[in-house]
N, C-alpha and C positions, 0 to 999 in steps of 0.2 A: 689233606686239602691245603692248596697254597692259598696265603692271603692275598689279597690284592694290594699291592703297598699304598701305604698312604690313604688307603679307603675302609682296611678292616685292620681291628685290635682283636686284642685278646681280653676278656672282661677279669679284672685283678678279681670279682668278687666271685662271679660263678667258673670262670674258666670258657664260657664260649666264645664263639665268633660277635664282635659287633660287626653286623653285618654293612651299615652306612655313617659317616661320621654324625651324622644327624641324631641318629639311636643310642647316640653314648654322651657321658658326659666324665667331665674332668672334674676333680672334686678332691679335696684335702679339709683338713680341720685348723682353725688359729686359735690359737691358748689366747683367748683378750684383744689386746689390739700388737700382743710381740709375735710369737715366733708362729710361723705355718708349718705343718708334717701332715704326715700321712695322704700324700699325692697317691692317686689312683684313675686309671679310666676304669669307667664301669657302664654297662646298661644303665641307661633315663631308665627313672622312677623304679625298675624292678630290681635292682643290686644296689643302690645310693645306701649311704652310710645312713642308719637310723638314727633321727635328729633324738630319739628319745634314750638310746645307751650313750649318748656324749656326756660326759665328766661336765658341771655345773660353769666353769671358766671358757669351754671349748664351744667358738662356734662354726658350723658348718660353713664352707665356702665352695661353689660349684659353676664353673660356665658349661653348654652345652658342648660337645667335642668338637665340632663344627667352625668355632669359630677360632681355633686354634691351627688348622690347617690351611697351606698353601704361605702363601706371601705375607699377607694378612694377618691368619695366624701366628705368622713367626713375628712379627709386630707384637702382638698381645702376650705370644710366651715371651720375647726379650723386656716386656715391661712390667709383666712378674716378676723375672729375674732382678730387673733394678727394683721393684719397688716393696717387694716383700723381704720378710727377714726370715732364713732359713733354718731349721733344728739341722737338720744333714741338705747340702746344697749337694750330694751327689743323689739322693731321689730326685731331687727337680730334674738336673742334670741328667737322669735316666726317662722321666718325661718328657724330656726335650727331646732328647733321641726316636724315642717309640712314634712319638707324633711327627716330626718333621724329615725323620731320614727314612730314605726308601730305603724296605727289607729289617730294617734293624725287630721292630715288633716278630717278624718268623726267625729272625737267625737266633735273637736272643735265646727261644725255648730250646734252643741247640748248646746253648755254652756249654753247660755244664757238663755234656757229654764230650765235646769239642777240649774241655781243658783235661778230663779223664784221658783222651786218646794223645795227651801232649800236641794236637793239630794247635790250641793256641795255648798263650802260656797263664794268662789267670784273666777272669771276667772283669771286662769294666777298664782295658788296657785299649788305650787309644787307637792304636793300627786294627783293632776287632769292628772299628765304627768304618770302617774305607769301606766305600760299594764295593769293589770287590771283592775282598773277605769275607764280607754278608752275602753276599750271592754264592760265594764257594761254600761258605757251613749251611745254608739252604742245601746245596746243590749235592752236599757228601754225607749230611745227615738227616735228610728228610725221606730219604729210602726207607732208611732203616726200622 
């Protein structure tokens, strides 16, 4: 099944379709008032991180998916980017991508067979984000 870009993810926690940006939500943990980790999209209410196995210092952080998408959205992720402080700035950097670039959310579940067949040369390499290339690792590995 292809996705519709920009419209459907993949749920980091179960693995299905979200099927409308409305039904998802974006949600990471902050240790106190420093560092944020553990970025994830996931199905509202039925995948969200359990506020009750979070470590005593960690508190839950979460906006709906919705409001992260289109113009708009990329407004609200560049004012994460400035205003939070990162444990790995290349998970956010990978939530950037899945939410705002068309195709990246389907071509990603391709890398890793994509870097096995040498078509690209390691995950996470800047020319793999070009619309093009995401259209071509959809296009040569979603047969399969």
């Amino acid at each position: 099944m292809r996705l519709v870009p920009l419209k459907q993810w993949y749920c980091d926690h179960c693995g299905k379709v979200i099927e409308r940006p409305e039904d998802g939500y974006l949600e990471w943990k902050k240790k106190g008032n420093d560092t944020s980790y553990g970025f994830r999209i996931v199905h509202f209410k039925t995948c969200q991180y359990n506020e009750n196995a979070l470590n005593p210092n960690e508190i839950l952080q979460d906006l709906q998916l919705d409001e992260f998408v289109g113009s708009d959205g990329l407004v609200r992720l560049l004012w994460l980017l400035r205003e939070l402080k990162f444990r790995n700035v290349d998970e956010m950097y990978e939530i950037f991508q899945r939410i705002q670039l068309p195709n990246y959310e389907e071509a990603r579940t391709h890398f890793n067979e994509a870097v096995d067949d040498g078509y690209i040369e390691m995950i996470g390499a800047r020319e793999n984000s070009f619309s093009h290339n995401l259209l071509t690792i959809i296009e040569k590995y979603a047969q399969k």
